[in-house]
C-alpha positions in Angstrom: 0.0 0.0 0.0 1.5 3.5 -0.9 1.4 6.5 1.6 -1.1 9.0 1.0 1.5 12.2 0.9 -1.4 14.3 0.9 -3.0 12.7 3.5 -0.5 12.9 5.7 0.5 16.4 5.0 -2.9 16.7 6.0 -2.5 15.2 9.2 0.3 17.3 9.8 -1.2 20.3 9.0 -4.5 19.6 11.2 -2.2 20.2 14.3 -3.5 17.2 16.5 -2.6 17.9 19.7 -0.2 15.5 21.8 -1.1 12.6 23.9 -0.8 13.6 27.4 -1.6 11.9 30.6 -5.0 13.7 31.0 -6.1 12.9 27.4 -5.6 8.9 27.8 -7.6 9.7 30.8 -4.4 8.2 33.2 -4.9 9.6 36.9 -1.6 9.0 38.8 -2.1 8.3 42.4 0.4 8.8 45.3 0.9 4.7 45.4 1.1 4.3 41.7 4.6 5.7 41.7 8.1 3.8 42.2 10.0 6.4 43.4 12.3 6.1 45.7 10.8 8.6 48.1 7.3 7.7 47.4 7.0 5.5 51.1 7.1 9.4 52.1 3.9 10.5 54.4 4.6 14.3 53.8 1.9 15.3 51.7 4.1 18.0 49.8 6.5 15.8 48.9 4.0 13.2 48.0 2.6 15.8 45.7 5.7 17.1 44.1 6.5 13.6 43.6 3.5 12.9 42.0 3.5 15.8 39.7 6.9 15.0 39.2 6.1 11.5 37.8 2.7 12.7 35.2 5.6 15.4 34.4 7.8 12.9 33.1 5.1 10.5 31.7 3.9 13.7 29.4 7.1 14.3 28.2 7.7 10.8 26.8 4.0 10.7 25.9 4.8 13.7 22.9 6.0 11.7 20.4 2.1 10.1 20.2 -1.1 11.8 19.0 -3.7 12.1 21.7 -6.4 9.2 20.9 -9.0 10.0 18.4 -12.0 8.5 20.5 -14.8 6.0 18.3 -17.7 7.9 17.1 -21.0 7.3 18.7 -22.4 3.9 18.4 -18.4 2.2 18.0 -17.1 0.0 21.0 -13.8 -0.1 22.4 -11.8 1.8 25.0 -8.5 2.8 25.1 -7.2 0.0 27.1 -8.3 -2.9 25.0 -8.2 -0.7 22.0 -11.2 0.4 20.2 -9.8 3.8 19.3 -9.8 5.4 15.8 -7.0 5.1 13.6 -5.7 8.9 12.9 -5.3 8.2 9.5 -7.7 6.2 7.9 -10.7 6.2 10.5 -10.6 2.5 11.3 -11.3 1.5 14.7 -8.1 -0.2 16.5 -8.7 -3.1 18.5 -5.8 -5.6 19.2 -8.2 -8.0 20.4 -9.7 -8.7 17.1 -6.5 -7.8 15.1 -6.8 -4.3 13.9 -3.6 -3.7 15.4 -1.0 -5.5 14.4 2.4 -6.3 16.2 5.6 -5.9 14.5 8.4 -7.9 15.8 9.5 -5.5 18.3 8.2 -5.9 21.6 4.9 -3.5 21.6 5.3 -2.0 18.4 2.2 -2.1 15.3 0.9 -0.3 13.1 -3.3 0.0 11.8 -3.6 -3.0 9.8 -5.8 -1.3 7.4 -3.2 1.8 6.3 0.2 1.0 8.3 -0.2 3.9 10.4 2.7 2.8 13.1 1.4 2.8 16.8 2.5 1.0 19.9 0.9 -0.6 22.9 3.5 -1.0 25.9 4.8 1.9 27.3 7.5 1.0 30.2 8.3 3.7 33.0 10.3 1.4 35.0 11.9 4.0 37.2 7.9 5.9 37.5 5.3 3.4 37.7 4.6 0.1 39.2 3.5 -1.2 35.9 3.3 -0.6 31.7 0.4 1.7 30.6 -0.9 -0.8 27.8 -2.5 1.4 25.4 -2.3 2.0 21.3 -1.2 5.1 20.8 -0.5 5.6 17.5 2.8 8.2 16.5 2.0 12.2 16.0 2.2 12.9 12.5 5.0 15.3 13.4 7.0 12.2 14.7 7.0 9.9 11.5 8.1 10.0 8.0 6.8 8.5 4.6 9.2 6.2 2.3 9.4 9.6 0.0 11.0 11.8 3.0 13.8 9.7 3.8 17.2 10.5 2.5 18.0 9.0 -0.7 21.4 8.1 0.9 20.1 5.3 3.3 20.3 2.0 1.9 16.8 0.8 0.0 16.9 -2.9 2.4 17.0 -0.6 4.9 14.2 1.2 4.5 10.4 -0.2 5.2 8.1 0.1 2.1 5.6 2.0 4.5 6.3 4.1 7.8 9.1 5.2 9.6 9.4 6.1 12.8 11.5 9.8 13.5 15.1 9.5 15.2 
């Protein structure tokens, strides 16, 4: 399948606004963080480490586009999927195998236009667990077969998306 330059020109264009910890709808609690300090019973610093924590969780989440919902009438949720693709429209579920894995560990992409996404996001160092949702790259984040530098070897280049470096 070819990329849609316009499309995704488009996309670009449109200005869709970042994933971020309150768009996914992700409340981080006091006890959901590993941080060292966290056992701490000073409500200020249990705060600021809590901030702290979304803080750095919203800064990783940038490089993904904040989840297009499914219009009325659609199932699915964010966890399970169910979300809509932000380039094609089709409904992500990795359950019924809209998503599909690549072989690196969490990564995919819309099995209807390639649009690349992934599904485990590790904060090792943050959490107590992986947030397990598809979030699918910002448009700003990813380039077509046709913007990467003629230089770069063709076997090493995937016939549909690209994630930025």
């Amino acid at each position: 399948m070819a990329v849609d330059m316009q499309r995704l020109l488009a996309l670009r264009e449109a200005n869709l606004p970042v994933a971020t910890c309150e768009s996914l709808g992700l409340k981080i609690e006091p006890g959901d963080t590993t941080a060292p300090s966290s056992a701490d019973t000073d409500p200020e610093k249990v705060q600021a480490i809590t901030e702290e924590t979304r803080n750095r969780i919203d800064e990783y989440l940038k490089d993904f586009a904040a989840p297009a919902p499914p219009e009325d009438g659609e199932e699915g949720n964010i966890i399970f999927g169910g979300l809509r693709c932000i380039f094609c429209g089709r409904v992500l579920t990795g359950l019924l195998g809209t998503f599909k894995y690549t072989i690196f560990h969490g990564e995919g992409y819309c099995d209807e236009c390639k649009y690349p996404a992934r599904s485990h996001h590790y904060f090792k160092d943050l959490l107590n667990g992986p947030i397990q949702y598809i979030l699918q790259y910002h448009p700003d984040k990813v380039r077509a077969p046709e913007e990467i530098d003629d230089d770069v070897e063709d076997e090493e280049i995937d016939d549909e998306w690209q994630e930025e470096t």
